[in-house]
C-alpha positions as CSV (number, residue, x, y, z in Angstrom):
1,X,33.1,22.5,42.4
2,X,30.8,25.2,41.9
3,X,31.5,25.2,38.2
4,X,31.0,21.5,38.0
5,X,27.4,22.2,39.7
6,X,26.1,25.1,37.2
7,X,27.8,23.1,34.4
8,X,25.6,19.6,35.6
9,X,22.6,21.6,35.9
10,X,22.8,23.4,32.8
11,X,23.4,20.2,30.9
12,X,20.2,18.1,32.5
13,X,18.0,21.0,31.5
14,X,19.2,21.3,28.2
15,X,18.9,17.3,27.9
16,X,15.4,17.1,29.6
17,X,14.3,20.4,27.0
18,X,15.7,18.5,23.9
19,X,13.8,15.2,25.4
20,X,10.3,17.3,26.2
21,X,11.2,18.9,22.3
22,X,11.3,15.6,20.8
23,X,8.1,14.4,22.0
24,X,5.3,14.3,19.6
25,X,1.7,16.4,20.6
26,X,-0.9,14.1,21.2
27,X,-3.6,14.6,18.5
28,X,-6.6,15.9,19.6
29,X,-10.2,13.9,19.4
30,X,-11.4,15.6,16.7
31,X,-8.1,15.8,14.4
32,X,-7.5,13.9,11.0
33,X,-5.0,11.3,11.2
34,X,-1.6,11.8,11.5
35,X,0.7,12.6,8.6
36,X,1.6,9.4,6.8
37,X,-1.8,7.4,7.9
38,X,-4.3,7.8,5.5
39,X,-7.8,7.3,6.6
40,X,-10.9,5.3,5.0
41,X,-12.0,8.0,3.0
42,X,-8.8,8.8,2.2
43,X,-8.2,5.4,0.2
44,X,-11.9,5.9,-1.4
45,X,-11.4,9.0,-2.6
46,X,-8.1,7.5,-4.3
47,X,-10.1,4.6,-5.0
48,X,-12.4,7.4,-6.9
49,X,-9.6,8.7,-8.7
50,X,-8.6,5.1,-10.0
51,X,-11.2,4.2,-11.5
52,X,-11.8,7.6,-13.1
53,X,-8.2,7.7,-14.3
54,X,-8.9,4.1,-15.5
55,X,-11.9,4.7,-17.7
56,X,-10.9,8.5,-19.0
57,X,-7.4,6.9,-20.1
58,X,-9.3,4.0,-22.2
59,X,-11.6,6.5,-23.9
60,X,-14.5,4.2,-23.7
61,X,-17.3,3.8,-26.9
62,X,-20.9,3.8,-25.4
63,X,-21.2,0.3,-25.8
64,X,-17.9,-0.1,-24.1
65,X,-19.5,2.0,-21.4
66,X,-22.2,-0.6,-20.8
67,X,-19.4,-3.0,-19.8
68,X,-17.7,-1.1,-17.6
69,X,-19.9,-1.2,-14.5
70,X,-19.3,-4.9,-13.3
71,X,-15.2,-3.9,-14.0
72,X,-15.5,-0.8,-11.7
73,X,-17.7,-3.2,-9.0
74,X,-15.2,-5.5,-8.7
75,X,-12.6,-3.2,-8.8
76,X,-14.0,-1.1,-5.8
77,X,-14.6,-4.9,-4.1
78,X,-10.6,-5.0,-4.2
79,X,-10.0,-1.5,-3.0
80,X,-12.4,-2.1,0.0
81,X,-10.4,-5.6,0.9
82,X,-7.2,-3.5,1.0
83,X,-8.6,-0.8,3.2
84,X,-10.1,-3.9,5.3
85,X,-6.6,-5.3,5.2
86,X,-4.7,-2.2,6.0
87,X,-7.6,-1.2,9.2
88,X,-6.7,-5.0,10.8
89,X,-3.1,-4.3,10.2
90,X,-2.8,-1.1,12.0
91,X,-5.4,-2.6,15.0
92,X,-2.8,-5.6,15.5
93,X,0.0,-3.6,15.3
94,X,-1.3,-1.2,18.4
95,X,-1.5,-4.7,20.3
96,X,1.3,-6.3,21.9
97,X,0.3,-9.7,21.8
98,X,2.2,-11.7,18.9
99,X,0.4,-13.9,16.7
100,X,1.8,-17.5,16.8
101,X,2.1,-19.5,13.7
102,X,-1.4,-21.2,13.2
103,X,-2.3,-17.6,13.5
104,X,-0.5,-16.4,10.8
105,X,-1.1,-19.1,8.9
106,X,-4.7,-19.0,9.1
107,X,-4.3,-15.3,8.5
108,X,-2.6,-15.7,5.4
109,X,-4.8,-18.3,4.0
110,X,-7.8,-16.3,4.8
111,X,-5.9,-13.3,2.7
112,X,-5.0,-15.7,-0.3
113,X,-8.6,-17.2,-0.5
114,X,-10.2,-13.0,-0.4
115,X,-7.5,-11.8,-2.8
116,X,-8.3,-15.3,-4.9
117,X,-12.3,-14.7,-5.2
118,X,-11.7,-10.5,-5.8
119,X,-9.4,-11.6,-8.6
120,X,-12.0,-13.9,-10.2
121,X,-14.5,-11.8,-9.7
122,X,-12.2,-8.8,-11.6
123,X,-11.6,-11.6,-14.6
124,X,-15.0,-12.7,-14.8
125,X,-16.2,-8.7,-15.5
126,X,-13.1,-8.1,-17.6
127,X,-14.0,-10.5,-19.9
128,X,-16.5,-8.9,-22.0
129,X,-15.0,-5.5,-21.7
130,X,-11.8,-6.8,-23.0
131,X,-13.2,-8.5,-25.7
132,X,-14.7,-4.9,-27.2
133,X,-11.4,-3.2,-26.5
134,X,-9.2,-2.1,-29.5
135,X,-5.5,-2.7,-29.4
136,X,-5.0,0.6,-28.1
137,X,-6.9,-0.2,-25.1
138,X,-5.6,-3.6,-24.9
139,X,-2.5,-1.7,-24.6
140,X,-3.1,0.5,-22.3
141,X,-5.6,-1.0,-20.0
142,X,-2.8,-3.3,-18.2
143,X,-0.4,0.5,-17.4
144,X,-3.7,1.9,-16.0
145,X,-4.5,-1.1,-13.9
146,X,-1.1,-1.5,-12.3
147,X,-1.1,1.8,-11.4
148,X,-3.4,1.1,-7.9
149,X,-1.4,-2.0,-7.0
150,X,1.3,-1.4,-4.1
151,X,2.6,1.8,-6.2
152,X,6.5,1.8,-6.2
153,X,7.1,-0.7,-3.3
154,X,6.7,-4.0,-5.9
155,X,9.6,-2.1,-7.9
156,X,11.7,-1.7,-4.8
157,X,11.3,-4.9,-4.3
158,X,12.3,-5.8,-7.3
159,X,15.2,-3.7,-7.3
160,X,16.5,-4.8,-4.5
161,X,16.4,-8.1,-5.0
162,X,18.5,-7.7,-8.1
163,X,21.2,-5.4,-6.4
164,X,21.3,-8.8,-3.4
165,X,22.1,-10.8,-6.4
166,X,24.6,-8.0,-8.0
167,X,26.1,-7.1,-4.3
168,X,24.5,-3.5,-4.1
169,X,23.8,-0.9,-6.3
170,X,27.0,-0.5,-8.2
171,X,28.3,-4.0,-6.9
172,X,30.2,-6.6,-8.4
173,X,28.0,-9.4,-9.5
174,X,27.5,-12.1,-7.7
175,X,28.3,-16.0,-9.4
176,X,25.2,-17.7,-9.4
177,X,23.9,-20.1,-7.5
178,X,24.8,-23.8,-7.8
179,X,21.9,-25.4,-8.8
C-alpha cells in the first residue's frame, strides 16, 4: 500500500509539472506580438518591401517613373484593406459570440464591394503605366504582383483540390463527375 501511495504521488506531480510546463507565459504589456502574429507595422514594412521589389524588378524609364505613383497608391490602399481585414478577424475571433448568417452575409458583401473598388482603383492607375511598359515588363509585372497575394496558401489550395479529385497525393484518380 505504501508503494501504491509514493507511486500515486509521484505520478500527479510529474503530471501537474508537465501540465504547469506546457503552459504558455503570458506576454508582458510592453512585448511584440507573439510569434506567428504579425503586427501593423509588420505588414507595412512588407507592404514597403512590395512595392520596392515591384518597381526595382521592372526597372522603370523616368517617364515610366511618373506613372508609378497612382500604381503604388492603390496598391498600398489594398495592403491597408488586408491589414484592416486581418485586425477585425483576429478581434472576432477573441469573441465567443458567433455570427449568424445575415451577419456573414453582410460581412462578405461588405468584403466583395472593398476588394471590388481597390481592384478598380488598381486598374484604373495601371492603365497608363501598362501602356509604356515593354514586353519585358509586361512579362514580368504580373510574377511581381502575385507575389503579395495570399503567398503559397492559393497554391495549396490549388493543390489540394487537385489531389481531392486524384484521391491524395499519389492516389488513384478519381472518374469524373457525371455531368
Amino acid at each position: 500500500m505504501k508503494t501504491f501511495a509514493i507511486f500515486s504521488t509521484a505520478s500527479a506531480l510529474a503530471l501537474a509539472a508537465t501540465i504547469a510546463y506546457a503552459q504558455p507565459a503570458p506576454p508582458s504589456a510592453g512585448s511584440p506580438a507573439p510569434r506567428g502574429q504579425m503586427t501593423r507595422a509588420d505588414f507595412d514594412s512588407l507592404t514597403d518591401a512590395r512595392v520596392a521589389s515591384i518597381q526595382a524588378g521592372l526597372k522603370l524609364t523616368p517617364d515610366q517613373q511618373k506613372l508609378w505613383p497612382p500604381v503604388e497608391k492603390a496598391i498600398r490602399a489594398m495592403a491597408t484593406t488586408r491589414a484592416e481585414r486581418r485586425e477585425a478577424l483576429r478581434e472576432r475571433a477573441s469573441r465567443t459570440e458567433r455570427p449568424d448568417m445575415m451577419q456573414r452575409l453582410e460581412r462578405g458583401a461588405a468584403f466583395s464591394s472593398k476588394n471590388a473598388e481597390n481592384l478598380n482603383a488598381l486598374s484604373t492607375a495601371m492603365k497608363p503605366l501598362w501602356a509604356s511598359l515593354d514586353d519585358r515588363q509586361k512579362k514580368l509585372l504580373p510574377v511581381l504582383m502575385r507575389e503579395g497575394r495570399e503567398g503559397r496558401m492559393a497554391e495549396w489550395r490549388h493543390r489540394g483540390a487537385e489531389m481531392m479529385h486524384r484521391g491524395g497525393p499519389q492516389g488513384q484518380q478519381a472518374p469524373a463527375p457525371k455531368q
